[in-house]
C-alpha positions in Angstrom: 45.0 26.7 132.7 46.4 24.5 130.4 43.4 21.8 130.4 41.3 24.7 129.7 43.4 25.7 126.6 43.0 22.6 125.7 39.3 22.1 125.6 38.7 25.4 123.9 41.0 24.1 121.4 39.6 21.1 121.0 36.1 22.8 121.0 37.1 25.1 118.4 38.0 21.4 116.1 34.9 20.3 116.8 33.2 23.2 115.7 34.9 23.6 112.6 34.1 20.1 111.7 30.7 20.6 112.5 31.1 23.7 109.5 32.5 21.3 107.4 30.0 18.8 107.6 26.9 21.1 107.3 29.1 23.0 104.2 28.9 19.6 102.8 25.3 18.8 103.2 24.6 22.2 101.7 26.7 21.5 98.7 24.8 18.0 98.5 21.7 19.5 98.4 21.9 22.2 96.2 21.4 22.0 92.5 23.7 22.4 90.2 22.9 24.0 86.7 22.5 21.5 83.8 23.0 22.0 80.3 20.4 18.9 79.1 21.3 17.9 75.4 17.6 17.1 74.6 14.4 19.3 72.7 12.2 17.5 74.7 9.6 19.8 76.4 8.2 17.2 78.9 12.3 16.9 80.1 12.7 20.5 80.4 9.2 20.4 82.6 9.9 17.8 85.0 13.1 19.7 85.6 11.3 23.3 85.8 8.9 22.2 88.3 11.6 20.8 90.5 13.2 23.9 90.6 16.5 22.3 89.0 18.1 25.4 87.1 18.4 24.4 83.6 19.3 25.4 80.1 18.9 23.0 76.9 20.8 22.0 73.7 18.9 20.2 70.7 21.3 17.4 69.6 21.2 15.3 67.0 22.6 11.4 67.0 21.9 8.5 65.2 18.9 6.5 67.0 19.3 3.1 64.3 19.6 0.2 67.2 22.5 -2.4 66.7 22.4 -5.7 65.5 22.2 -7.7 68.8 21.8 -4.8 71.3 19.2 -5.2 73.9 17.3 -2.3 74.9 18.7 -1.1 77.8 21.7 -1.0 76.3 20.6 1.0 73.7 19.1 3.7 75.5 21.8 4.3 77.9 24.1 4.2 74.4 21.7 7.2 72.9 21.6 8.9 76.1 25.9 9.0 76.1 25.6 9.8 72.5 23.7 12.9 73.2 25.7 14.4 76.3 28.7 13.9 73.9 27.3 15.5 70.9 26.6 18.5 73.2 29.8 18.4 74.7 31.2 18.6 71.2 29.4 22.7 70.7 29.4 23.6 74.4 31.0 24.7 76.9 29.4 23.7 80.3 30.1 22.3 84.0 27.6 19.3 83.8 26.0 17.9 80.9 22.8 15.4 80.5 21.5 13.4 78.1 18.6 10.8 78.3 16.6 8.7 76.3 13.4 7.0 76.3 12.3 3.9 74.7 9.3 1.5 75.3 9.8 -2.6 75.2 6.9 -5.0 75.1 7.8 -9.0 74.1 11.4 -7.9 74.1 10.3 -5.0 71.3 11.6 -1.9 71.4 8.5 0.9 70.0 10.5 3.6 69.7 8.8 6.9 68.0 5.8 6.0 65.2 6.8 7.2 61.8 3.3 7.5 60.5 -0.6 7.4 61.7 -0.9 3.9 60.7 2.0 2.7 62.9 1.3 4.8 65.8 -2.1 2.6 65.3 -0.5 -0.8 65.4 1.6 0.1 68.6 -1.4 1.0 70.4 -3.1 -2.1 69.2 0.0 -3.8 71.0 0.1 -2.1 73.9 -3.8 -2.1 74.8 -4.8 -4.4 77.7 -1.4 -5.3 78.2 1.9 -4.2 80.7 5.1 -3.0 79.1 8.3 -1.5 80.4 9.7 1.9 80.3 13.7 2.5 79.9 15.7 5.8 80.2 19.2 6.2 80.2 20.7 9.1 81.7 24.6 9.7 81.0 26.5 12.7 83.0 29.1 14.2 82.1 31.5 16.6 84.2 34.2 19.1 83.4 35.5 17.9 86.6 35.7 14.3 85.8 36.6 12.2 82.9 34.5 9.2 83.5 30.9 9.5 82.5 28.0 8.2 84.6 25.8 6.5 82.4 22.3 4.3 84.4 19.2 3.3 83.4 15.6 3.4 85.1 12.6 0.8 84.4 8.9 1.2 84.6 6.3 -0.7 84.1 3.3 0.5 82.7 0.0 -1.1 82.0 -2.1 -0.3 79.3 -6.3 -0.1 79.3 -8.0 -2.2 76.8 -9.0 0.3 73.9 -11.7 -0.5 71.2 -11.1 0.8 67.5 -12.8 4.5 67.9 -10.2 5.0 71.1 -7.3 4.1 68.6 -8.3 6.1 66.0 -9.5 8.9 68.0 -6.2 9.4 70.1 -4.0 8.8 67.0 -6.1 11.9 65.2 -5.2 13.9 68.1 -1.3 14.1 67.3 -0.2 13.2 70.6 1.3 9.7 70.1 3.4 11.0 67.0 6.5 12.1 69.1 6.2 9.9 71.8 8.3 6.3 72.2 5.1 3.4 72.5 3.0 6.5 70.9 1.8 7.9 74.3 1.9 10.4 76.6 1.1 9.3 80.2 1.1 13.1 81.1 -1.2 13.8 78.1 -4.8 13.0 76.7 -3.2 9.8 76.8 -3.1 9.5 80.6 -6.9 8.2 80.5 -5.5 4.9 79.4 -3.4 3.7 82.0 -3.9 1.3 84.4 -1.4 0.8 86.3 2.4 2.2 87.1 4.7 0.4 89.1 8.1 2.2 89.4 9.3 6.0 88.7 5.9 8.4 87.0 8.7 10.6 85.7 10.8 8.1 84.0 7.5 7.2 81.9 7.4 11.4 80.8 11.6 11.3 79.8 13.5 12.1 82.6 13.7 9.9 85.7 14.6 13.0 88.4 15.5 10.5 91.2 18.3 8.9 89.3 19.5 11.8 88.0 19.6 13.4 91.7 21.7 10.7 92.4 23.9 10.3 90.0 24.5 14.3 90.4 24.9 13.9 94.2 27.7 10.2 94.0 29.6 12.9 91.3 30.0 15.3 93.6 30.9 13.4 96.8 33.7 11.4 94.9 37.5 12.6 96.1 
């Protein structure tokens, strides 16, 4: 009798670790709702079609680049920036911020000011590969470190005569765009190639963030 209370006892423990472990999973898995410090609408997109509950906050930082800072640096700077500025008007469990920037010869393109140099960045970027950066930064109400990463794509460029230029340019597209493109645009006829993460190119790498979410949420 008592070997038999025993192994019902020690059935029951295994049980309710089993319950434990599948309550984590579930918590794993399931989404948690963003406040995303960014105007962007491709960001809020590539969220909305992942079914990632959202809500957004236009922010506004300073975007001059340092003397001496490289790139990546810079964008997971901006993307820190951001989440703070948000966290400085808003209450909320889990704040992101991100930003985008193109590099090509160790150039950063970030968005053209005009027509004539959304022009010359296409002119730079036709026939040629360049690379993609995002920073993401996350920051929790449950912890006081932010998680700040980066994610990098390369991109390759068609070659693109003078009426291509002028013709995209005329369409608006490139004006709000880092590199004056949108791969998930009119300007999507032009690429080439992609090697790395589609949605980093649009704003928002969802895989990083996912992950970054998920290592938040598993720390003790």
């Amino acid at each position: 009798m008592e070997d038999q209370r025993k192994n019902q006892a020690s059935q029951l423990r295994e049980s309710d670790l089993d319950l434990t472990r599948s309550d984590i999973r579930s918590a794993l898995v399931h989404l948690p709702k963003l406040l995303l410090a960014s105007s962007s609408p491709r960001r809020s997109e590539i969220l909305r079609i992942s079914g990632w509950p959202f809500q957004t906050l236009s922010v506004t930082v300073d975007e001059s680049l340092r003397r001496g800072e490289t790139a990546v640096n810079y964008v997971k700077r901006l993307a820190l920036e951001k989440a703070k500025a948000a966290a400085a008007v808003c209450s909320a469990s889990l704040m992101v911020g991100a930003d985008t920037t193109v590099v090509i010869d160790e150039k950063i393109l970030g968005k053209p000011r005009d027509a004539a140099a959304a022009r010359l960045m296409l002119q730079t970027l036709q026939g040629r590969w360049h690379v993609v950066l995002t920073g993401i930064a996350l920051l929790s109400a449950e912890s006081a470190t932010p998680k700040v990463a980066h994610e990098s794509t390369e991109v390759r460029f068609a070659a693109m005569n003078e009426d291509e230029i002028r013709w995209y340019v005329e369409t608006g597209e490139p004006m709000d765009k880092a590199g004056a493109y949108a791969i998930q645009g009119q300007g999507a006829r032009f690429i080439e190639g992609i090697k790395g993460d589609y949605f980093n190119v649009m704003g928002l790498p969802l895989r990083l963030l996912y992950e970054l979410v998920r290592d938040l949420r598993v720390q003790p």
